[in-house]
MOPAC internal coordinates of N, CA, C and O (Angstrom, degrees):
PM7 1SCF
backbone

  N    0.0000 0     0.00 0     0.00 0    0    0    0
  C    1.4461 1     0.00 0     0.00 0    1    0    0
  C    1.5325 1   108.95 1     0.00 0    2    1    0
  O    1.2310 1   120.37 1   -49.17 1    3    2    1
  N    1.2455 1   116.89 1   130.83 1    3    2    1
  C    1.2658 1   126.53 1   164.35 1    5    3    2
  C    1.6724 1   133.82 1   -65.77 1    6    5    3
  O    1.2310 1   113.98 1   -57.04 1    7    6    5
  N    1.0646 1   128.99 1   122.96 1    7    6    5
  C    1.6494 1   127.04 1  -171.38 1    9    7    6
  C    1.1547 1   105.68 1  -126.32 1   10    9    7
  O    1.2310 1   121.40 1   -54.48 1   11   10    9
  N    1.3614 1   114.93 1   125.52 1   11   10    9
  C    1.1616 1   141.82 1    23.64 1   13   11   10
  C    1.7348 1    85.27 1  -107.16 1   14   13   11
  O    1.2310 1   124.42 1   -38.61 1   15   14   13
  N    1.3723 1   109.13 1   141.39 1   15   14   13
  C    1.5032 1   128.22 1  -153.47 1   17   15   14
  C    1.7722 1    97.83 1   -76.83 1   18   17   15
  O    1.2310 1   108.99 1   -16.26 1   19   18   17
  N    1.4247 1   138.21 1   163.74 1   19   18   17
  C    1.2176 1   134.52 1  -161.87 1   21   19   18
  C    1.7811 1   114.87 1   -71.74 1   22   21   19
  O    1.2310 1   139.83 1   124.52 1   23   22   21
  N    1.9421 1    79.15 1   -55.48 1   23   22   21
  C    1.6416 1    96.27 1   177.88 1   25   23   22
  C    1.7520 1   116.90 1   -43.69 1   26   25   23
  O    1.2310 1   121.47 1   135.85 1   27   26   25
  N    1.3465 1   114.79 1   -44.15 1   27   26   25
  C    1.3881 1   120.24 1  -159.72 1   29   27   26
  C    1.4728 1    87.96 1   -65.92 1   30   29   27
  O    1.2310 1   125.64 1   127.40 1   31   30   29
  N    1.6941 1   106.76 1   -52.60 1   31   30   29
  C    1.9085 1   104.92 1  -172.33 1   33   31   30
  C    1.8791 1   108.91 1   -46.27 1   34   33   31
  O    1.2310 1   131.72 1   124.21 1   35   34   33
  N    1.2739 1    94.97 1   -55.79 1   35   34   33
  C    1.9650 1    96.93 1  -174.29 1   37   35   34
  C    1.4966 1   100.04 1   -49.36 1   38   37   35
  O    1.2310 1   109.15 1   163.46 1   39   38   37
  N    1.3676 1   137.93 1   -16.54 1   39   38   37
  C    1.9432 1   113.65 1  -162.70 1   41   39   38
  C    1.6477 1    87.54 1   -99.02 1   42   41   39
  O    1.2310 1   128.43 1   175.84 1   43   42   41
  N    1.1127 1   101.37 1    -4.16 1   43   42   41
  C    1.8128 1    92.56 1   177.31 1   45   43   42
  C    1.3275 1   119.81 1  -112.79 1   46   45   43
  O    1.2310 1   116.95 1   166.84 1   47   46   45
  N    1.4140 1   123.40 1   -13.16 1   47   46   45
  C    1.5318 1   161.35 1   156.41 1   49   47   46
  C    1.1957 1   133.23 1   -93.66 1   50   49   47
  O    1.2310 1   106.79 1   -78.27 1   51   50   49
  N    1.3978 1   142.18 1   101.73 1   51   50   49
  C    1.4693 1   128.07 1  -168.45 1   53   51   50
  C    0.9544 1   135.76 1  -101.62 1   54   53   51
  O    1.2310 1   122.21 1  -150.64 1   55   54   53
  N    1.8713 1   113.37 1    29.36 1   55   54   53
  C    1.5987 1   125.33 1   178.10 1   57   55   54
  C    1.3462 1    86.94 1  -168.33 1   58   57   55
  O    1.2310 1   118.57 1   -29.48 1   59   58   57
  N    1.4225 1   120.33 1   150.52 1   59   58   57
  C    1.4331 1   147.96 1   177.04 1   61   59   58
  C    1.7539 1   105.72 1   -56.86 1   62   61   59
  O    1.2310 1   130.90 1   136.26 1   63   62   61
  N    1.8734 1    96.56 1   -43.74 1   63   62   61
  C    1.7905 1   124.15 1  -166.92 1   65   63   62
  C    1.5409 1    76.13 1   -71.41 1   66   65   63
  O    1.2310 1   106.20 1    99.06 1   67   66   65
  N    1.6321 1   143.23 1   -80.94 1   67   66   65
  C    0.8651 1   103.17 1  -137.48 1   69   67   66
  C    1.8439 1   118.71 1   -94.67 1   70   69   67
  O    1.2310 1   124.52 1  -165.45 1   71   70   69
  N    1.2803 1   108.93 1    14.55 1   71   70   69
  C    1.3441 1   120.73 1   176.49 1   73   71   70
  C    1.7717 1   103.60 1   -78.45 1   74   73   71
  O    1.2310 1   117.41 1   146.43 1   75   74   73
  N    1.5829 1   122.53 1   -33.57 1   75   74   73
  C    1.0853 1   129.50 1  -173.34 1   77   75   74
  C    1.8327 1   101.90 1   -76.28 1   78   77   75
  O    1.2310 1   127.35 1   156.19 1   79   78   77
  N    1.1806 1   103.47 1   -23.81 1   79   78   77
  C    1.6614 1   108.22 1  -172.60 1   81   79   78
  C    2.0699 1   109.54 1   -95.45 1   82   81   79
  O    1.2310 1   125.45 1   160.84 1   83   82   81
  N    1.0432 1   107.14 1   -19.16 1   83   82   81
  C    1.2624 1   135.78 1   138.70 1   85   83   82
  C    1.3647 1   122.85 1   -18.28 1   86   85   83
  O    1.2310 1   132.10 1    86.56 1   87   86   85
  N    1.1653 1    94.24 1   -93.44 1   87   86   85
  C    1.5676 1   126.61 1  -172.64 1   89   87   86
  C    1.3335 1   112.58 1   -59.76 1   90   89   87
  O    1.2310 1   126.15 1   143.73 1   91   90   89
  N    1.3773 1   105.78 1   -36.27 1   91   90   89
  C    1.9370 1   122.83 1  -159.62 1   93   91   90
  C    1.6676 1    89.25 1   -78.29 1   94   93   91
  O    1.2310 1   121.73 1   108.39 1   95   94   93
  N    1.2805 1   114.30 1   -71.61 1   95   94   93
  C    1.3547 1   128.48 1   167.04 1   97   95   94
  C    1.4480 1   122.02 1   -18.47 1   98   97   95
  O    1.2310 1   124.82 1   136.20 1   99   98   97
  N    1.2732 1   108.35 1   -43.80 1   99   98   97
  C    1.8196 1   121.90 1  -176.12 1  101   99   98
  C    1.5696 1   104.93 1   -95.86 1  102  101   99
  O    1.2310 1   123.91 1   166.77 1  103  102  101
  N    1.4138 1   110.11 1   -13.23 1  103  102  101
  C    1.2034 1   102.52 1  -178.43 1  105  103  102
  C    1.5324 1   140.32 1   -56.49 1  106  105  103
  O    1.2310 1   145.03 1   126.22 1  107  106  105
  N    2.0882 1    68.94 1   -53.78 1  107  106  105
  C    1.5556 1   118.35 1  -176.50 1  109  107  106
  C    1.1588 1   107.44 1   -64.72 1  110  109  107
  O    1.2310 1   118.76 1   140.75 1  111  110  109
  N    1.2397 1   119.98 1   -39.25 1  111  110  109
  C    2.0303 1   131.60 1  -179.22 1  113  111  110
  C    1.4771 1   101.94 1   -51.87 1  114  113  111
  O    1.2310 1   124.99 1   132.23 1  115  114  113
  N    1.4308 1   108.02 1   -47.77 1  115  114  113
  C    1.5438 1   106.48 1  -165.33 1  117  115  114
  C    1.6788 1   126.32 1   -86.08 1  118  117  115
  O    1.2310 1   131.91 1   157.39 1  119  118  117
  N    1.3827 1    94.62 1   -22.61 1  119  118  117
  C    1.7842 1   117.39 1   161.97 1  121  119  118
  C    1.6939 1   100.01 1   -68.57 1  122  121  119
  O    1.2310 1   118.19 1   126.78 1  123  122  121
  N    1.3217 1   121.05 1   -53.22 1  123  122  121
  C    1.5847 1   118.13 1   162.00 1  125  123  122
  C    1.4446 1   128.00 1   -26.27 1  126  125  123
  O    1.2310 1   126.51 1    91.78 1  127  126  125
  N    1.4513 1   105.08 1   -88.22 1  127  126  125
  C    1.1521 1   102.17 1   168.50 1  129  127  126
  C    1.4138 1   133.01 1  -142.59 1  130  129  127
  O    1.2310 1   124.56 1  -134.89 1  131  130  129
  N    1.2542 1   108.85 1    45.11 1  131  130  129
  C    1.4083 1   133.86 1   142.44 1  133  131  130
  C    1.4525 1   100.86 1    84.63 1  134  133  131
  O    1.2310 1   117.12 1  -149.47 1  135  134  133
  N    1.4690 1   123.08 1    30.53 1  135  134  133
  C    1.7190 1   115.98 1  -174.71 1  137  135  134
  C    1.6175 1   104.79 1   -90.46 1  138  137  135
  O    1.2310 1   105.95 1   -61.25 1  139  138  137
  N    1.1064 1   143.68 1   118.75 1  139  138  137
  C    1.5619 1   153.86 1   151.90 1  141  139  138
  C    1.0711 1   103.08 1   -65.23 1  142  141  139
  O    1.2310 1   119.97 1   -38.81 1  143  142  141
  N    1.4440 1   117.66 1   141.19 1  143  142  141
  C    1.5699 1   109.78 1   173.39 1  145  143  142
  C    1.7960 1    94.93 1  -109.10 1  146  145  143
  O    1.2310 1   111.67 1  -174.22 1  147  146  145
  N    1.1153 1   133.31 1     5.78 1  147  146  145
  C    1.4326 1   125.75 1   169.26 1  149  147  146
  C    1.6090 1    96.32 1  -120.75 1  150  149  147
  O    1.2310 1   122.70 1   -18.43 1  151  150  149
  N    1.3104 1   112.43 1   161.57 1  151  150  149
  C    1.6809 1   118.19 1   144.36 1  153  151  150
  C    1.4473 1   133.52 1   -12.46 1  154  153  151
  O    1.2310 1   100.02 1   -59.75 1  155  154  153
  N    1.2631 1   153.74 1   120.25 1  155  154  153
  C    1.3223 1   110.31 1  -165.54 1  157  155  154
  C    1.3257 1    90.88 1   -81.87 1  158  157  155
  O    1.2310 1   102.49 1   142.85 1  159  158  157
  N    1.1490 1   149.67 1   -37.15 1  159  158  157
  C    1.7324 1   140.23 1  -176.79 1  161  159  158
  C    1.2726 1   115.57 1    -5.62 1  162  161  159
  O    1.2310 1   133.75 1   129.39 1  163  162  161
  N    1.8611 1    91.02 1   -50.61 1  163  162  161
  C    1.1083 1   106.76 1  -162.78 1  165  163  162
  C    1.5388 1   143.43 1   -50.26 1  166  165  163
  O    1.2310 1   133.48 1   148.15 1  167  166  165
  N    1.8527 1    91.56 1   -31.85 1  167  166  165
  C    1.2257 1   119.28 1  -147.18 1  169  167  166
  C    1.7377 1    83.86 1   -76.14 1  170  169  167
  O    1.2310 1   123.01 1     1.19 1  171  170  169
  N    1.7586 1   111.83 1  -178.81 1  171  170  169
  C    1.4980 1   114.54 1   163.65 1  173  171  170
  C    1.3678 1   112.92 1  -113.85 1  174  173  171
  O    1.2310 1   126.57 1   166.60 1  175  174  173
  N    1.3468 1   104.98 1   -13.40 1  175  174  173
  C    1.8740 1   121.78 1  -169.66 1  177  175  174
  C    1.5031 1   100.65 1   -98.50 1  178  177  175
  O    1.2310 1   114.95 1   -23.77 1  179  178  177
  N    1.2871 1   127.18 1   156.23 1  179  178  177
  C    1.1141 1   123.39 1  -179.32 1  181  179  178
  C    1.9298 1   104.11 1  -116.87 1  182  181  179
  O    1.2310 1   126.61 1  -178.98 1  183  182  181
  N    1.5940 1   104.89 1     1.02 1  183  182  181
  C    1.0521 1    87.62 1  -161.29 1  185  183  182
  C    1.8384 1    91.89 1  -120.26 1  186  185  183
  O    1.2310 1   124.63 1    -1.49 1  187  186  185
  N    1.5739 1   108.72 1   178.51 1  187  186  185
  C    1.5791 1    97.81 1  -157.79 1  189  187  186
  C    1.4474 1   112.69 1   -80.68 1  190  189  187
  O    1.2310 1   117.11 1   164.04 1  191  190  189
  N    1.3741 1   123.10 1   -15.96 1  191  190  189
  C    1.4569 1   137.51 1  -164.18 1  193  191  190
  C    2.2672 1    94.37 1   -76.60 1  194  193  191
  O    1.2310 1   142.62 1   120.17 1  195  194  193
  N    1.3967 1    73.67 1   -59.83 1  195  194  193
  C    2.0727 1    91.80 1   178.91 1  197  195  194
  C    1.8327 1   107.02 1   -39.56 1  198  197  195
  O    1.2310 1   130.36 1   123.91 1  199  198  197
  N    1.6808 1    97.63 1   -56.09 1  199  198  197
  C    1.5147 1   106.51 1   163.85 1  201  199  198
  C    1.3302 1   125.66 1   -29.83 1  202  201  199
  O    1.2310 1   127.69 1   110.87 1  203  202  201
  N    1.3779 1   102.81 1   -69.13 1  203  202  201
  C    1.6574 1   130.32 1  -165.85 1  205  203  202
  C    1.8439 1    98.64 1   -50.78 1  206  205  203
  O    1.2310 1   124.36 1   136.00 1  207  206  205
  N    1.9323 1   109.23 1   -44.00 1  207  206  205
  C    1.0998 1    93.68 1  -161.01 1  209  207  206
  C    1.8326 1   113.23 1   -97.64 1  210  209  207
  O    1.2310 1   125.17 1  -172.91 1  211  210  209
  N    1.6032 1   107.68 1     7.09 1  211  210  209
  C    1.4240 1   116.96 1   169.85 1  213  211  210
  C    1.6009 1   109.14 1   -71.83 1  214  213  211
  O    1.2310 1   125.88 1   126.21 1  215  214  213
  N    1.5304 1   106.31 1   -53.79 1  215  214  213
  C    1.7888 1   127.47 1   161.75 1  217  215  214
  C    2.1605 1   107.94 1   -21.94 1  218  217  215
  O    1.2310 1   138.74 1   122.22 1  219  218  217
  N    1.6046 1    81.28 1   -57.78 1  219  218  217
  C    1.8987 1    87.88 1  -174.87 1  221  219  218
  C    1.7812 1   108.15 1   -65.27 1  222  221  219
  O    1.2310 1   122.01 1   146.77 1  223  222  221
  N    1.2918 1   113.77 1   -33.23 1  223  222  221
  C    1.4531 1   122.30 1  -166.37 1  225  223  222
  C    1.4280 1   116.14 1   -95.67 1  226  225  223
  O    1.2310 1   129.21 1   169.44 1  227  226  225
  N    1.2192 1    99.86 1   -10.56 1  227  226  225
  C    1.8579 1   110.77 1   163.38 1  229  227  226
  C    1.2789 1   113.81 1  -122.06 1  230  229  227
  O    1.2310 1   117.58 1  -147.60 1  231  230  229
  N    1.4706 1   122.22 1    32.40 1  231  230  229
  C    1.4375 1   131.17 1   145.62 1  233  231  230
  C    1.1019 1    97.20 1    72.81 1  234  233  231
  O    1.2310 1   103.82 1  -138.50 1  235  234  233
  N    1.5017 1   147.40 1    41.50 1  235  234  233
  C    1.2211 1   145.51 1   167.97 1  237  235  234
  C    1.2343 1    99.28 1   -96.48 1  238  237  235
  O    1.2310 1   102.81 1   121.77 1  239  238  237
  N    1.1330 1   149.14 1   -58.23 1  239  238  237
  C    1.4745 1   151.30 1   150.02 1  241  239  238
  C    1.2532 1   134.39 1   -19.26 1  242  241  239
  O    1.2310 1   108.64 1  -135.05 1  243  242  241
  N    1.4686 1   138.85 1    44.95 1  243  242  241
  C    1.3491 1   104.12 1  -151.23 1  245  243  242
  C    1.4235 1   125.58 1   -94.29 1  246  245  243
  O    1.2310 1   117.37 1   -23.14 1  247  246  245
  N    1.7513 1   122.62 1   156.86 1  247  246  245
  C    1.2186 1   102.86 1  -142.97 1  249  247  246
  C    1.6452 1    91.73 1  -115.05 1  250  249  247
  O    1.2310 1   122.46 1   -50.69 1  251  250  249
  N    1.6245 1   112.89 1   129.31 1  251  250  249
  C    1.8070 1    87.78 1  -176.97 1  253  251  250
  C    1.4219 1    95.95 1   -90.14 1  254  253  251
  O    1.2310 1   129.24 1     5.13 1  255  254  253
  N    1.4529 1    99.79 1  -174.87 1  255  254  253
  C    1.1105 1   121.18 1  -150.82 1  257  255  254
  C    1.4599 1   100.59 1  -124.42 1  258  257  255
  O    1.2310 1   122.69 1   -54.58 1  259  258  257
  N    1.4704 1   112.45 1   125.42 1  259  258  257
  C    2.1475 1   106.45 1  -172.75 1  261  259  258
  C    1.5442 1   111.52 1   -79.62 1  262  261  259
  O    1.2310 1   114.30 1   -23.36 1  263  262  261
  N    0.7401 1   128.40 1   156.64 1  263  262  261
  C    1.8057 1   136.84 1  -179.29 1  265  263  262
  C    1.8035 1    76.90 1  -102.33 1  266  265  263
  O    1.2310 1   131.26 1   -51.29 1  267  266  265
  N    1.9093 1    95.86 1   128.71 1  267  266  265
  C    1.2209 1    98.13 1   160.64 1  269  267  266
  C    1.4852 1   113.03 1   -88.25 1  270  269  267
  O    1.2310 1   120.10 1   180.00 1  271  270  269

């Protein structure tokens, strides 16, 4: 099973494209310069992308939203 599961990411994200552009973005920050925004204990992924997308699913991220 995958964590944090897809569906939960899309109700907080409103395209796969931009949840994947997301993630990549937060990834790279943290391979940069190494800031966690939780504990790492915390995390369940060990790796920075897995990170990026626990970050999006516990609302540490927040994602605005465009006025069409």
């Amino acid at each position: 099973m995958i964590y944090p599961s897809i569906d939960k990411l899309l109700n907080i994200v409103d395209s796969k494209y931009e949840l994947v552009h997301i993630a990549a973005r937060r990834s790279k920050e943290i391979a940069k310069d190494g800031y966690l925004q939780m504990p790492e204990n915390e995390y369940k992924s060990e790796r920075n992308i897995g990170r990026a997308l626990e970050e999006v699913a516990n609302g540490l991220i927040i994602v605005k939203k465009k006025d069409k």
